[in-house]
PDB file of N, CA, C and O in Angstrom:
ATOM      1  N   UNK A   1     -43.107  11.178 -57.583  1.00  0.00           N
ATOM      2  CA  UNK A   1     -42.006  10.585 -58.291  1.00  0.00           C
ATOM      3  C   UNK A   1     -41.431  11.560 -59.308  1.00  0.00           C
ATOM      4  O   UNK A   1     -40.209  11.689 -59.370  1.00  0.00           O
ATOM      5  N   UNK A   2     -42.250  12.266 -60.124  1.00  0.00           N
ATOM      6  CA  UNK A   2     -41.810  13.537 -60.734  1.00  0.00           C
ATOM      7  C   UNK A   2     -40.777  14.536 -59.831  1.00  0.00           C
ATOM      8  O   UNK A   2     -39.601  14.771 -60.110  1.00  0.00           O
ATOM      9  N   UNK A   3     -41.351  14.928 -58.959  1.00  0.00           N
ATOM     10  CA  UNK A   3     -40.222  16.115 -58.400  1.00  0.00           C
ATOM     11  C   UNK A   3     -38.649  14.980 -58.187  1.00  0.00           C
ATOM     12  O   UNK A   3     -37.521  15.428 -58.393  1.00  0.00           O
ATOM     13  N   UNK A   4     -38.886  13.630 -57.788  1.00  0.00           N
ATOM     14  CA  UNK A   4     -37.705  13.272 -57.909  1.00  0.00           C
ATOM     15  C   UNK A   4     -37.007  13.133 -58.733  1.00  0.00           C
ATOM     16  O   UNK A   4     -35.838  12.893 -58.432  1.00  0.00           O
ATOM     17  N   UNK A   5     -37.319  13.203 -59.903  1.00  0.00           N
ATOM     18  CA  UNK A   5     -36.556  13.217 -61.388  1.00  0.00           C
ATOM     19  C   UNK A   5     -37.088  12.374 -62.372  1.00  0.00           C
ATOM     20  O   UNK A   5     -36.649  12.465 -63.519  1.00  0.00           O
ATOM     21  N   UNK A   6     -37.896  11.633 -62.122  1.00  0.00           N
ATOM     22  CA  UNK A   6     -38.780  10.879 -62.823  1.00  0.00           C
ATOM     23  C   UNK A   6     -39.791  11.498 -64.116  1.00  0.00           C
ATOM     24  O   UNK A   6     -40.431  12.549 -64.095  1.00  0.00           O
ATOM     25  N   UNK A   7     -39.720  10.662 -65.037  1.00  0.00           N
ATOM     26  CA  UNK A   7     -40.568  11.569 -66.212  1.00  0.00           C
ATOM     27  C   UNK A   7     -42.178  10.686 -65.884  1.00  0.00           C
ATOM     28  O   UNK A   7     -42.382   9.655 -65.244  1.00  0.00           O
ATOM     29  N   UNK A   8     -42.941  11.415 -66.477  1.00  0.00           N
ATOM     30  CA  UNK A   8     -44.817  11.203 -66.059  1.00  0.00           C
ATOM     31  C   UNK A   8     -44.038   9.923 -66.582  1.00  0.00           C
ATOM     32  O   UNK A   8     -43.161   9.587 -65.786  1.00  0.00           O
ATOM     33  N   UNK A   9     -44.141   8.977 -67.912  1.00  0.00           N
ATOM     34  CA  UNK A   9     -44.178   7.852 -68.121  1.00  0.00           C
ATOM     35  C   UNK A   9     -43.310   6.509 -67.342  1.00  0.00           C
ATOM     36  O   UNK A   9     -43.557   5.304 -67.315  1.00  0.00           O
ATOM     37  N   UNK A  10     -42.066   7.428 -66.669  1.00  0.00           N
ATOM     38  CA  UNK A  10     -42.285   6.324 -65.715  1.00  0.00           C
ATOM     39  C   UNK A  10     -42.806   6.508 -64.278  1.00  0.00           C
ATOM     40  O   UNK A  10     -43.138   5.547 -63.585  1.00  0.00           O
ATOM     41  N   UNK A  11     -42.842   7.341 -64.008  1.00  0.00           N
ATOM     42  CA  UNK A  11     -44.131   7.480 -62.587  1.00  0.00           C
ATOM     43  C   UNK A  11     -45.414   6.801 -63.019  1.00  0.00           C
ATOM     44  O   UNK A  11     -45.922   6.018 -62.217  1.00  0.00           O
ATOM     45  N   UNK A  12     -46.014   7.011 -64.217  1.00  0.00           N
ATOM     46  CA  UNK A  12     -47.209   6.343 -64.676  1.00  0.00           C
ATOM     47  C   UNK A  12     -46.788   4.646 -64.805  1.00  0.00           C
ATOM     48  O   UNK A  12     -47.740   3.886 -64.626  1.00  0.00           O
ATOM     49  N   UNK A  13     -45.630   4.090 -65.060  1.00  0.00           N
ATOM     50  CA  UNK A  13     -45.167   2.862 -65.059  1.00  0.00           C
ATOM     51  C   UNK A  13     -45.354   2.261 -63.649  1.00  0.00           C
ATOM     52  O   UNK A  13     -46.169   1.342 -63.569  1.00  0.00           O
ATOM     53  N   UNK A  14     -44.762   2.619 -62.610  1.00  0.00           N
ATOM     54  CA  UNK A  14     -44.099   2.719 -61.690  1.00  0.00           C
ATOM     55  C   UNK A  14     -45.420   2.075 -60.911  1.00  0.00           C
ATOM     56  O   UNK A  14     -45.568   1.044 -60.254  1.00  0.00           O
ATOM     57  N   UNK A  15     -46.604   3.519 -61.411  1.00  0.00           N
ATOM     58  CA  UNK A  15     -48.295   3.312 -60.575  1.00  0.00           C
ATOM     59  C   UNK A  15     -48.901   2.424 -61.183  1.00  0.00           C
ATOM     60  O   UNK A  15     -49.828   1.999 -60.494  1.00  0.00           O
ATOM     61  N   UNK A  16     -48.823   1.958 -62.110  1.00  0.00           N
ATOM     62  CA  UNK A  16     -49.558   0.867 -62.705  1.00  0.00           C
ATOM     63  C   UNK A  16     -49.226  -0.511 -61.947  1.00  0.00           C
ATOM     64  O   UNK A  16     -50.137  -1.103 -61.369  1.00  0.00           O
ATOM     65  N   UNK A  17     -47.613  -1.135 -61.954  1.00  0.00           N
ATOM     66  CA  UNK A  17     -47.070  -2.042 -61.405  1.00  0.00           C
ATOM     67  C   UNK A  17     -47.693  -1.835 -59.797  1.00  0.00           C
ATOM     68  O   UNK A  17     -48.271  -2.764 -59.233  1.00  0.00           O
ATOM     69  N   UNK A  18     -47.523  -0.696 -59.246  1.00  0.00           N
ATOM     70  CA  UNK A  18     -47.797  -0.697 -57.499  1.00  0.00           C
ATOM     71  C   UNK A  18     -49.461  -1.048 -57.668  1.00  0.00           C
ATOM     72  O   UNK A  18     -49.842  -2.058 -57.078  1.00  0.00           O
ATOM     73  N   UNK A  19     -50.156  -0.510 -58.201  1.00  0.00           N
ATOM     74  CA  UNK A  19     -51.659  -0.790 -58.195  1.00  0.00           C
ATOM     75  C   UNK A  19     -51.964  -2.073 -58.434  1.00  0.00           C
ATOM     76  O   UNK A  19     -52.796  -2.412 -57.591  1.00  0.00           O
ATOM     77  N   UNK A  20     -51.648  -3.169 -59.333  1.00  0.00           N
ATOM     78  CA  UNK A  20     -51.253  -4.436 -59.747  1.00  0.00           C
ATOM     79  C   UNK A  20     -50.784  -5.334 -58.599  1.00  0.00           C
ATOM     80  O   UNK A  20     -51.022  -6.539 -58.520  1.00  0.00           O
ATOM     81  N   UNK A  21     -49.967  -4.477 -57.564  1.00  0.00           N
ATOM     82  CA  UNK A  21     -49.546  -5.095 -56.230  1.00  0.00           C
ATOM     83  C   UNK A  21     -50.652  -5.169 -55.005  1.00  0.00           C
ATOM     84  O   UNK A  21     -51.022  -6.144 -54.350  1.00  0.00           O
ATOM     85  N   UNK A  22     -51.006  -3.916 -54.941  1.00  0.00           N
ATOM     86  CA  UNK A  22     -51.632  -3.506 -53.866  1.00  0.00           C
ATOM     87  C   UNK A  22     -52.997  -4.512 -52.893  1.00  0.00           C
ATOM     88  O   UNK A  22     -53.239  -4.279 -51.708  1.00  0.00           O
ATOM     89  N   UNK A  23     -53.666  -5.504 -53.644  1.00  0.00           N
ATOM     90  CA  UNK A  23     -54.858  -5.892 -52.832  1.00  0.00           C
ATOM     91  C   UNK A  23     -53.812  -7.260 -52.327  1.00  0.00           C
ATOM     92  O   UNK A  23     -54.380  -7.879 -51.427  1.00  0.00           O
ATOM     93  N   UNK A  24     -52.216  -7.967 -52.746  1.00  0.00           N
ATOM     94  CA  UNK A  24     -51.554  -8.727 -52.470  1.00  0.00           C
ATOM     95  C   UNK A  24     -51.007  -8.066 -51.151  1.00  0.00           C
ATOM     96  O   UNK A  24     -50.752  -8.794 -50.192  1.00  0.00           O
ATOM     97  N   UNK A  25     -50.780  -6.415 -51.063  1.00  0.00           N
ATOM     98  CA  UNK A  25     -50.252  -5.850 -49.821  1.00  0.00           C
ATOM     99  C   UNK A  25     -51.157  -5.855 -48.715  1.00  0.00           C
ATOM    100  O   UNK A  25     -50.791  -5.739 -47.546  1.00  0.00           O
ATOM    101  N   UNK A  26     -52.554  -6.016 -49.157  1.00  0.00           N
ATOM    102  CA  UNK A  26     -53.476  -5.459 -47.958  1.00  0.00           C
ATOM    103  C   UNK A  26     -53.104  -6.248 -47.254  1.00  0.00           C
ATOM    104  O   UNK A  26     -52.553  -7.320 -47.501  1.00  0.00           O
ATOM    105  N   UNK A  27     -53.502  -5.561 -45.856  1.00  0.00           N
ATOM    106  CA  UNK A  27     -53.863  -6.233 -45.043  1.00  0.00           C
ATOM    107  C   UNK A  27     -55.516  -6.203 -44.236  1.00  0.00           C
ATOM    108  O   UNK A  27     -55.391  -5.321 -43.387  1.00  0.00           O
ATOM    109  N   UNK A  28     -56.873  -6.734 -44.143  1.00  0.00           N
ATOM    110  CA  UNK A  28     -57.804  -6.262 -43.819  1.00  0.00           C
ATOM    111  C   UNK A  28     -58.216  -5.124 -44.646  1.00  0.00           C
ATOM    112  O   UNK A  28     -59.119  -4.423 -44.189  1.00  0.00           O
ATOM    113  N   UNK A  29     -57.528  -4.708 -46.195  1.00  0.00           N
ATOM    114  CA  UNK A  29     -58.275  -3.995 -47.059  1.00  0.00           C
ATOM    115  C   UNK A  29     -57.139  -2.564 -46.812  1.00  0.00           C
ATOM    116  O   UNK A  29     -56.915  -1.611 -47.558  1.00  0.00           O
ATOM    117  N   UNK A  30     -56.539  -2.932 -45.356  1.00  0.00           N
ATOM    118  CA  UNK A  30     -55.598  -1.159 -45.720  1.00  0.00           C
ATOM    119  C   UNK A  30     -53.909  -1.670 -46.078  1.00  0.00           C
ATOM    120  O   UNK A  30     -53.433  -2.756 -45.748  1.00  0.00           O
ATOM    121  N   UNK A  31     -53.422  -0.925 -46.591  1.00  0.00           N
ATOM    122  CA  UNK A  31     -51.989  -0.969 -47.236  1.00  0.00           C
ATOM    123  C   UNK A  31     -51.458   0.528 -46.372  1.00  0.00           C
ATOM    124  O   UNK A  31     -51.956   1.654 -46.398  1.00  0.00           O
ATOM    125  N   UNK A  32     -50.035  -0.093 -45.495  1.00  0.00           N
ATOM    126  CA  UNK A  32     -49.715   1.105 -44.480  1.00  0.00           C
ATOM    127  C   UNK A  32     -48.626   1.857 -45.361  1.00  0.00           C
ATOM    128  O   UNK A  32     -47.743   1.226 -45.942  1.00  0.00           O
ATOM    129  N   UNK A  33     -48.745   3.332 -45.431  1.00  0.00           N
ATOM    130  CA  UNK A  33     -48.006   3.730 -46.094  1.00  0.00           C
ATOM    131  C   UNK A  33     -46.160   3.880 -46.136  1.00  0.00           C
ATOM    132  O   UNK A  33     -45.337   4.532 -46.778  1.00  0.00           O
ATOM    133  N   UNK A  34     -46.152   2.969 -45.165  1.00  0.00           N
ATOM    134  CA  UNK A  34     -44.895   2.732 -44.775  1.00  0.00           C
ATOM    135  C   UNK A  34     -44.967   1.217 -45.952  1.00  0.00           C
ATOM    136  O   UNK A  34     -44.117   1.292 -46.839  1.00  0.00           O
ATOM    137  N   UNK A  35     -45.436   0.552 -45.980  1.00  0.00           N
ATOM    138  CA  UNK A  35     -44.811  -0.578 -47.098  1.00  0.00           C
ATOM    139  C   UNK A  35     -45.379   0.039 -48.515  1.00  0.00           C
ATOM    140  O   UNK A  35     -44.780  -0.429 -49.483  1.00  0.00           O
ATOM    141  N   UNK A  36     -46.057   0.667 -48.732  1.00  0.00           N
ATOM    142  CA  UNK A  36     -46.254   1.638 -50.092  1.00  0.00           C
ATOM    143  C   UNK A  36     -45.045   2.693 -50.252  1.00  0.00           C
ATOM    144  O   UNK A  36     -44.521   2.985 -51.327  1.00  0.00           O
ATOM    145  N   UNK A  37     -44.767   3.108 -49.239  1.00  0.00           N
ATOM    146  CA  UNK A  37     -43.430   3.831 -49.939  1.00  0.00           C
ATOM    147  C   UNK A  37     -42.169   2.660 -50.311  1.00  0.00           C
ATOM    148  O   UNK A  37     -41.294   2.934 -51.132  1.00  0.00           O
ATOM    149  N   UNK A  38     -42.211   1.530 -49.692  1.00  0.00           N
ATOM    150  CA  UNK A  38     -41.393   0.212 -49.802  1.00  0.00           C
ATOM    151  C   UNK A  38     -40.877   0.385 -51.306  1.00  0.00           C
ATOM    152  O   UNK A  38     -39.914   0.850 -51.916  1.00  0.00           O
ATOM    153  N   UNK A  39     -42.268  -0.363 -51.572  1.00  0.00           N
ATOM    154  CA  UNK A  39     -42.868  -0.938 -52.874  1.00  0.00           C
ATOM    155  C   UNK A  39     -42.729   0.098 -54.166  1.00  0.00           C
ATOM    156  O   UNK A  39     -42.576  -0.265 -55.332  1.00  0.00           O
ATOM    157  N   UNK A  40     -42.799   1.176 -53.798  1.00  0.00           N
ATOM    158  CA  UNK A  40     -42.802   2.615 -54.932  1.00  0.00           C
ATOM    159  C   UNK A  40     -41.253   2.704 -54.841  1.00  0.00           C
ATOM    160  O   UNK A  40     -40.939   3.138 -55.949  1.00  0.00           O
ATOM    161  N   UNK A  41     -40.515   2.589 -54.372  1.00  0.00           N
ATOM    162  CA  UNK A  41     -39.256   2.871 -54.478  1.00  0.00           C
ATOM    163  C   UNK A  41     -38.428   1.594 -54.958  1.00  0.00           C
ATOM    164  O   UNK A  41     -37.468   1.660 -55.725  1.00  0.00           O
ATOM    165  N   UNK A  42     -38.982   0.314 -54.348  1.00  0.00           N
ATOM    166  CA  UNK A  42     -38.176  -0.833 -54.913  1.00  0.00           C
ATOM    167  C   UNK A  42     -38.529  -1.340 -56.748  1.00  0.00           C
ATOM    168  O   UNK A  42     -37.812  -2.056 -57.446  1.00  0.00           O
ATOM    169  N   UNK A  43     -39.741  -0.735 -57.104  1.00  0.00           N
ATOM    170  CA  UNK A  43     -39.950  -0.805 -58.835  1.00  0.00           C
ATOM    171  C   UNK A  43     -39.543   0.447 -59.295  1.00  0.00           C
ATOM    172  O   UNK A  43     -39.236   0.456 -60.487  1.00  0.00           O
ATOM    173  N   UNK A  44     -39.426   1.792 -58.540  1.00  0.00           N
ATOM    174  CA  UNK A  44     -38.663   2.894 -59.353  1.00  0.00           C
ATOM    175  C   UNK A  44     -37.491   2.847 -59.728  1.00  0.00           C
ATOM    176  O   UNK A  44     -37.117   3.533 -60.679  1.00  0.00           O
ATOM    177  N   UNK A  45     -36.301   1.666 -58.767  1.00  0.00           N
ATOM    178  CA  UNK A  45     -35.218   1.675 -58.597  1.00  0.00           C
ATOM    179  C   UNK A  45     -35.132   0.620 -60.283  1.00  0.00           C
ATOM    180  O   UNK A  45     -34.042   0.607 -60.854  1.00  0.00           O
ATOM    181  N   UNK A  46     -35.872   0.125 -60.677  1.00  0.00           N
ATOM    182  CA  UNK A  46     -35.708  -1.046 -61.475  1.00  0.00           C
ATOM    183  C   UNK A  46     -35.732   0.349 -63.153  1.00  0.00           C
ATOM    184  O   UNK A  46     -35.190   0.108 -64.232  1.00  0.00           O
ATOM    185  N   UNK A  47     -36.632   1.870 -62.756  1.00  0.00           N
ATOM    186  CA  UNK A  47     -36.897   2.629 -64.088  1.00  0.00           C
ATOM    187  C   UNK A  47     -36.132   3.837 -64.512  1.00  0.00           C
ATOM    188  O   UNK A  47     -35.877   4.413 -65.569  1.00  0.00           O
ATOM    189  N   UNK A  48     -35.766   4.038 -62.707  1.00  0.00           N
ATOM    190  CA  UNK A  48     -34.659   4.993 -63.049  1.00  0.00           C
ATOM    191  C   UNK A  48     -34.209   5.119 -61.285  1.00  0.00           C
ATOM    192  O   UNK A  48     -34.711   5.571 -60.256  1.00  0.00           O
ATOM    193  N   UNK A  49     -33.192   4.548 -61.625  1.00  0.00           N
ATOM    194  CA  UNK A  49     -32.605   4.609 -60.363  1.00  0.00           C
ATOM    195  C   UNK A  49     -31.979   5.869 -59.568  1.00  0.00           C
ATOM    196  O   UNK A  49     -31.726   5.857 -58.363  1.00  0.00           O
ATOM    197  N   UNK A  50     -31.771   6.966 -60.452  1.00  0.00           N
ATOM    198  CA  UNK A  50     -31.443   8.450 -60.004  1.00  0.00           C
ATOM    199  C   UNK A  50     -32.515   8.938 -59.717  1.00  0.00           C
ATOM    200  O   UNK A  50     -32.306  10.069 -59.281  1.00  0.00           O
ATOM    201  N   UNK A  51     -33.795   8.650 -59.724  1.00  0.00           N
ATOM    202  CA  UNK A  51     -34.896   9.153 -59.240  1.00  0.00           C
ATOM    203  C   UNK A  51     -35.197   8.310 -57.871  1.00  0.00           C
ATOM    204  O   UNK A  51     -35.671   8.655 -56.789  1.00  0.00           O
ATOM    205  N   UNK A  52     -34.780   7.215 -58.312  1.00  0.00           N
ATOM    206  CA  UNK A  52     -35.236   6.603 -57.159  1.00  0.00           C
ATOM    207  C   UNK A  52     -34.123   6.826 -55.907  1.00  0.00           C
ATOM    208  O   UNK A  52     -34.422   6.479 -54.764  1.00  0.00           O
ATOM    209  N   UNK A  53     -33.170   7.268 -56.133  1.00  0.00           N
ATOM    210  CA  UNK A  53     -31.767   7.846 -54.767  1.00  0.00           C
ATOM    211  C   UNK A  53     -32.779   9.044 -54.656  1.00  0.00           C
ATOM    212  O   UNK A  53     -33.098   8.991 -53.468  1.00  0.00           O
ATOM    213  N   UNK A  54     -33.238   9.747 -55.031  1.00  0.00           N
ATOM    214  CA  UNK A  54     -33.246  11.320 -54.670  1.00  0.00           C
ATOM    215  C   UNK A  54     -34.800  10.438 -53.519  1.00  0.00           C
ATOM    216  O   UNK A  54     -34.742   9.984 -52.376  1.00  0.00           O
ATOM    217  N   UNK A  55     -36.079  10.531 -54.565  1.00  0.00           N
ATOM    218  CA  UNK A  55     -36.878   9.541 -53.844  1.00  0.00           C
ATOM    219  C   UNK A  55     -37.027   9.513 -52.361  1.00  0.00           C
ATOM    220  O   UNK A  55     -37.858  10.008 -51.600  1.00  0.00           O
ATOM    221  N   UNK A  56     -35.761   8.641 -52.154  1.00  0.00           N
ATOM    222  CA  UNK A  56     -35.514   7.793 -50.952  1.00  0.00           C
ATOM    223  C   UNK A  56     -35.055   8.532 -49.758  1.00  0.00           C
ATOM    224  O   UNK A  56     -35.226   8.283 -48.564  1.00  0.00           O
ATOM    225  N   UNK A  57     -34.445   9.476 -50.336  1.00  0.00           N
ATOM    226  CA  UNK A  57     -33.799  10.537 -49.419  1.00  0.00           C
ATOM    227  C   UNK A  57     -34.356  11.463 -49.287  1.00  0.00           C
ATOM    228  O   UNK A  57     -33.531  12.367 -49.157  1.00  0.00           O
ATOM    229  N   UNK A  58     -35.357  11.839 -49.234  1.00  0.00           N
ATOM    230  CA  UNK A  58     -36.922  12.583 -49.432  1.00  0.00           C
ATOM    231  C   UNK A  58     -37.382  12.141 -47.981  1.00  0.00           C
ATOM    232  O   UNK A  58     -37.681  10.997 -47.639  1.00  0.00           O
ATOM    233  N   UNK A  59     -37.378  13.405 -47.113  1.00  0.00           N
ATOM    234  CA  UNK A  59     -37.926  13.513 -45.903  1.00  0.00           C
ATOM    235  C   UNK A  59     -39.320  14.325 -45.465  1.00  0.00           C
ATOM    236  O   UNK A  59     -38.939  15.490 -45.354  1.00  0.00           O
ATOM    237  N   UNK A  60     -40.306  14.295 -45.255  1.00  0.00           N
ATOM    238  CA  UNK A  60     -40.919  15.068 -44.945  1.00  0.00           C
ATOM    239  C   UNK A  60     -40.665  15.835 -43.556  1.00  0.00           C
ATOM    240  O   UNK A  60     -40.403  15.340 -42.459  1.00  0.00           O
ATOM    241  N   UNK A  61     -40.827  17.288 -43.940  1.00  0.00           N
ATOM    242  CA  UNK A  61     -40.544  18.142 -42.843  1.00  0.00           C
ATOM    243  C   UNK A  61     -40.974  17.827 -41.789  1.00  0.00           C
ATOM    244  O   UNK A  61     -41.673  16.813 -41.774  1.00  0.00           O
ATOM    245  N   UNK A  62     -40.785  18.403 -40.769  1.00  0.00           N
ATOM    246  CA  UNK A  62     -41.362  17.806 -39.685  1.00  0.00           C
ATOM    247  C   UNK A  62     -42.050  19.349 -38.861  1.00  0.00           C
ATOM    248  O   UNK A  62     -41.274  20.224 -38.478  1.00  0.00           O
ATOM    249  N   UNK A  63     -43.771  19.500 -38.663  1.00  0.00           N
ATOM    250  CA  UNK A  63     -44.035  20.230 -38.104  1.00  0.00           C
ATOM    251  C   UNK A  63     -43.616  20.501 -36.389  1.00  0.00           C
ATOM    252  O   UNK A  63     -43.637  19.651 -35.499  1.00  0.00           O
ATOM    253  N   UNK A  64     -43.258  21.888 -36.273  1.00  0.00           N
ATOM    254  CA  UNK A  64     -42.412  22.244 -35.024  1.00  0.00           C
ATOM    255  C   UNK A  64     -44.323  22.731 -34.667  1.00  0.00           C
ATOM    256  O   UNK A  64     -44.642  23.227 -33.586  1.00  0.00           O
TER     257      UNK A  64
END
């Protein structure tokens, strides 16, 4: 959340609220990182929403 523009205190905000979520996400104890990136982006959008555009548009490369 930092490299997206986010300062530590609200990335540290951000992880507190998602951790607070997380045993409501499980499913069978795992949380797929496809609804964890959900969830990290829909409370970033609420702390700083220019972090949370860059965020979102954040691709991981793709090994050739």
């Amino acid at each position: 959340m930092t490299k997206s523009g986010a300062s530590l205190e609200e990335a540290e905000k951000v992880t507190a609220q998602i951790e607070g979520m997380l045993a409501g996400m499980a499913v069978d104890g795992v949380v797929q990182t496809v609804q964890l990136r959900e969830k990290v982006l829909e409370v970033l959008k609420t702390v700083n929403p220019t972090a949370a555009a860059t965020f979102e548009n954040y691709q991981k490369p793709v090994n050739a």
